[in-house]
C-alpha positions as CSV (number, residue, x, y, z in Angstrom):
1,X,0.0,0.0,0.0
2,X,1.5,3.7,-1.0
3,X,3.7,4.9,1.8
4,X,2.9,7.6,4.3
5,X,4.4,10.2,2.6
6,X,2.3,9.6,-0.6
7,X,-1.0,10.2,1.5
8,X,0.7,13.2,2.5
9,X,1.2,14.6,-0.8
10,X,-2.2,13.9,-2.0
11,X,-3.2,15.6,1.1
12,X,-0.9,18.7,0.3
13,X,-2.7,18.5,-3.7
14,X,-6.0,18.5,-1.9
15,X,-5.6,21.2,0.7
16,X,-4.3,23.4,-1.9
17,X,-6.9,23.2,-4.4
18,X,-10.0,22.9,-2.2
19,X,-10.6,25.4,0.2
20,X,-13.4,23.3,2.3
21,X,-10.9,21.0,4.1
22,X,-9.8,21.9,8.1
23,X,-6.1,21.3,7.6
24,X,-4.7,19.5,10.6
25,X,-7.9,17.1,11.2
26,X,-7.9,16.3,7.1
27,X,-4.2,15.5,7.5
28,X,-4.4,13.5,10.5
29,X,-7.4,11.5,8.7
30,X,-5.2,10.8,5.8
31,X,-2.5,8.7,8.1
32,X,-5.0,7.6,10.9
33,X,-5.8,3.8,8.8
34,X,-2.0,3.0,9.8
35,X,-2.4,3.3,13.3
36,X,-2.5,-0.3,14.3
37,X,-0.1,-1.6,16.7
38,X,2.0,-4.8,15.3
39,X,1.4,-7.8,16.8
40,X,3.6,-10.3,18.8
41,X,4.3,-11.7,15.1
42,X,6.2,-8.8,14.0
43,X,3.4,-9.0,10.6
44,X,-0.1,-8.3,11.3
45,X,-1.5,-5.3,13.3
46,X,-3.7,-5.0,15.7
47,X,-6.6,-4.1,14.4
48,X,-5.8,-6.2,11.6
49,X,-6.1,-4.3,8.2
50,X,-9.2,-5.9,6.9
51,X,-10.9,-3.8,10.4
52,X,-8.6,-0.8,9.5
53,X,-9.0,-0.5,5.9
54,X,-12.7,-1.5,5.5
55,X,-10.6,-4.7,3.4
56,X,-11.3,-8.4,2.4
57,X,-8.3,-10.6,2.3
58,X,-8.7,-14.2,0.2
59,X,-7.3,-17.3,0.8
60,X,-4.0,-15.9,-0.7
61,X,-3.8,-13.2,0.7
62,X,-4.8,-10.7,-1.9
63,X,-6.3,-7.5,0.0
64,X,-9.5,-5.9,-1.5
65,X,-10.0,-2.7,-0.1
66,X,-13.4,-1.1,0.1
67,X,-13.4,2.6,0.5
68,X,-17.4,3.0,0.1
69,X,-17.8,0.7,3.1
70,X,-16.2,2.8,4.9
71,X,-18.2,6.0,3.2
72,X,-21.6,4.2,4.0
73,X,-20.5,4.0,7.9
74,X,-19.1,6.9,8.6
75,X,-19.8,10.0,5.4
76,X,-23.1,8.8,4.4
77,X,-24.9,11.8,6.4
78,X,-23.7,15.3,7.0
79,X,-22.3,15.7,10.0
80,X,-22.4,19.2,12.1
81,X,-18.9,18.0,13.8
82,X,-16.9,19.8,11.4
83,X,-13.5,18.1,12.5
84,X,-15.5,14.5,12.7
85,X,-16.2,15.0,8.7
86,X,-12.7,16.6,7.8
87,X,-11.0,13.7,9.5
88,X,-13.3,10.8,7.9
89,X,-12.8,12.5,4.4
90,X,-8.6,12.0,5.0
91,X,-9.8,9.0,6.2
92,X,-11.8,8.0,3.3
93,X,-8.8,9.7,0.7
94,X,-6.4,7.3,2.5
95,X,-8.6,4.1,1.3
96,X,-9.0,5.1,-2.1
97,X,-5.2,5.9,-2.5
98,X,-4.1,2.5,-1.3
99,X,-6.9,0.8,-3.2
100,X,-5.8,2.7,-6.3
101,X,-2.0,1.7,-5.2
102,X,-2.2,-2.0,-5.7
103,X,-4.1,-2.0,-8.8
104,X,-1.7,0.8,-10.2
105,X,1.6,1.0,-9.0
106,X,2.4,-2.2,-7.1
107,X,1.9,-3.4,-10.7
108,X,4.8,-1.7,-12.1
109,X,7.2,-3.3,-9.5
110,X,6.3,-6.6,-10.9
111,X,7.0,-5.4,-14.2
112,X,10.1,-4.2,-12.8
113,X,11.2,-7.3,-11.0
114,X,9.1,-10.5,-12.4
115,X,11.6,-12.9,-11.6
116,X,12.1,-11.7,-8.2
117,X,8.1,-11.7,-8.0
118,X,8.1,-14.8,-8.8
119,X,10.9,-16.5,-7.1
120,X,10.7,-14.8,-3.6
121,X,8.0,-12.5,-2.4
122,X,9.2,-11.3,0.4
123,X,12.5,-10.1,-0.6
124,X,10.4,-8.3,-4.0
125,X,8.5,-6.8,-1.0
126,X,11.2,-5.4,0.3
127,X,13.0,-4.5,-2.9
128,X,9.8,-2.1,-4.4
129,X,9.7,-0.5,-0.7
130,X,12.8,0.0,-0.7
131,X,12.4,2.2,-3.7
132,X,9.2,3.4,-2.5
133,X,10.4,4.8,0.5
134,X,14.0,6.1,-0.7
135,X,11.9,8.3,-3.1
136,X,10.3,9.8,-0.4
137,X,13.2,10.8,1.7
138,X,14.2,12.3,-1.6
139,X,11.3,14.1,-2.0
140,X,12.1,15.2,2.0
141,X,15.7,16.5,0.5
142,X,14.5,18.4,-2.2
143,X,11.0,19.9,-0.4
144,X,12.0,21.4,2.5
145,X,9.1,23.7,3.0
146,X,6.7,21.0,2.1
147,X,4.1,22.5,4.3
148,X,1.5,19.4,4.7
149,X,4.5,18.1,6.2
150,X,5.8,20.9,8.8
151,X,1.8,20.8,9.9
152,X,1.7,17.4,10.4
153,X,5.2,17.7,12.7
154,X,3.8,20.7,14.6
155,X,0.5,19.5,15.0
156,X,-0.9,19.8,19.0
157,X,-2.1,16.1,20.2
158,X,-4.8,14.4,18.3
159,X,-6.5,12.1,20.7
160,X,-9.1,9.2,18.8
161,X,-12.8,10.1,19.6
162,X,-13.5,9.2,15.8
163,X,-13.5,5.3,15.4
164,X,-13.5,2.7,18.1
165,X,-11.2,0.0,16.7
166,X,-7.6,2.2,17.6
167,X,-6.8,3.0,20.9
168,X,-7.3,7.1,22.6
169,X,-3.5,7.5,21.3
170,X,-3.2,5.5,18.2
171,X,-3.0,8.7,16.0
172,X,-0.3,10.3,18.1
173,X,1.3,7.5,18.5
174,X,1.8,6.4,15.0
175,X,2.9,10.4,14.4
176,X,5.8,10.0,16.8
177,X,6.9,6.5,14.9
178,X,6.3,8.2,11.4
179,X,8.3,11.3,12.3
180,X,11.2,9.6,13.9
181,X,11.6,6.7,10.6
182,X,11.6,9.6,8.2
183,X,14.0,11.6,10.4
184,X,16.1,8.6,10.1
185,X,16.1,8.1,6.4
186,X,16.7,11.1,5.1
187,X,19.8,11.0,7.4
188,X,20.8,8.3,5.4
189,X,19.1,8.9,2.2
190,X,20.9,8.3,-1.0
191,X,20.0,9.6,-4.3
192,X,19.7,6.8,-6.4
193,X,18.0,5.3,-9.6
194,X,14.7,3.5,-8.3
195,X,12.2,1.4,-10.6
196,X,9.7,4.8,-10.5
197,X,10.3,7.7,-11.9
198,X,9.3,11.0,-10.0
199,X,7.2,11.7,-12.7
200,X,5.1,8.4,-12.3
201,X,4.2,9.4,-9.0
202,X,3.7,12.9,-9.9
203,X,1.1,12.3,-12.2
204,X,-0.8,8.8,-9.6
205,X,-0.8,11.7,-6.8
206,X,-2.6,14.4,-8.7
207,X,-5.0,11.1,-10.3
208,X,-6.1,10.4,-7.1
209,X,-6.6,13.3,-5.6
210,X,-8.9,14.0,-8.6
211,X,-10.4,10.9,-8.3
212,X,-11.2,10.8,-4.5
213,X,-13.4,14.1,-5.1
214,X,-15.2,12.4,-7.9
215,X,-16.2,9.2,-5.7
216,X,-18.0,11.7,-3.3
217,X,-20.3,12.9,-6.3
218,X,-20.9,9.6,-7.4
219,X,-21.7,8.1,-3.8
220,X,-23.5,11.2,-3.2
221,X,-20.6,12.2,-0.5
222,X,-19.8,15.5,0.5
223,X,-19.3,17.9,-2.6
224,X,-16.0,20.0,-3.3
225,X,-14.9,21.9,-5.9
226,X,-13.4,21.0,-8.8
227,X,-9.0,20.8,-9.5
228,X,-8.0,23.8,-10.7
């Protein structure tokens, strides 16, 4: 699923070009479906992801993400609580994004690598994410005023009175571990070829972000205006 610094991005594309979204709730929304706690396995999460990200997992483990469940439960009726609504539409943006992910960039790493796909799964896992996340500390490098990001750092405590499946602290929490791993990489961040190219991810960010506000039309969601 795209890393956290995609959602951020998509955030930034969406904060800038609708004026409707409460910055700090929206952003917090956009991160809050990674707030499980790992388990004693060191692989799944508690809550496990098909509770977090309104998912189905088969019997080979293929996830199926389903961001209108999640619309139907908790954006299906305006809500006076204008934080409650910001937060579930980062929420919701978060789902799409990692729905839209797997069926359009994890693709491209098997392209890149179809013998390591096929040979050894885990180690092609860690190969695209490799990749995945190196571009981001790049991005980091080369965006320092990325300001989605400095209001995410400098954002007050967030405590969970949204959704009852992660803890009163999960969202803070998972901000501390998120701040400190990308502290760490772009320490250690080299500039490298990966098997994306900026531009690829460019043009998926501004896609989704485009795409998340057309789902609320057609699910009869909240309306915003249009990209500009």
């Amino acid at each position: 699923m795209a890393s956290w610094m995609i959602h951020l991005r998509i955030a930034q594309v969406m904060l800038d070009n609708f004026n409707r979204f409460s910055p700090i709730p929206f952003i917090m929304g956009n991160l809050a479906p990674d707030s499980g706690v790992p388990s004693s396995d060191g692989i799944t999460y508690i809550p496990d992801k098909d509770i977090s990200h309104f998912a189905f997992t088969d019997e080979l483990g293929k996830m199926y993400i389903h961001p209108q469940k999640f619309a139907n439960a908790y954006l299906s009726k305006p809500l006076e609580d204008t934080e409650a609504q910001n937060f579930y539409m980062g929420y919701f943006a978060h789902l799409v994004t990692d729905r839209l992910w797997i069926e359009e960039i994890y693709p491209l790493g098997i392209q890149a690598f179809p013998e390591l796909h096929k040979e050894n799964k885990r180690l092609f896992a860690a190969t695209i994410k490799r990749d995945w996340y190196d571009m981001d500390f790049q991005f980091l490098l080369q965006h320092p005023d990325f300001s989605v990001w400095h209001t995410y750092r400098n954002a007050p405590p967030f405590p969970n009175r949204y959704l009852n499946f992660f803890s009163p602290n999960a969202f803070d929490e998972r901000k501390d571990f998120i701040l400190d791993f990308y502290r760490r990489g772009v320490i250690g961040c080299e500039v490298r070829k990966t098997h994306l190219s900026p531009e690829t991810l460019e043009a998926f960010i501004f896609s989704v972000a485009e795409r998340v506000i057309s789902l609320t039309e057609d699910m009869g969601l909240p309306v915003f205006s249009s990209l500009t």
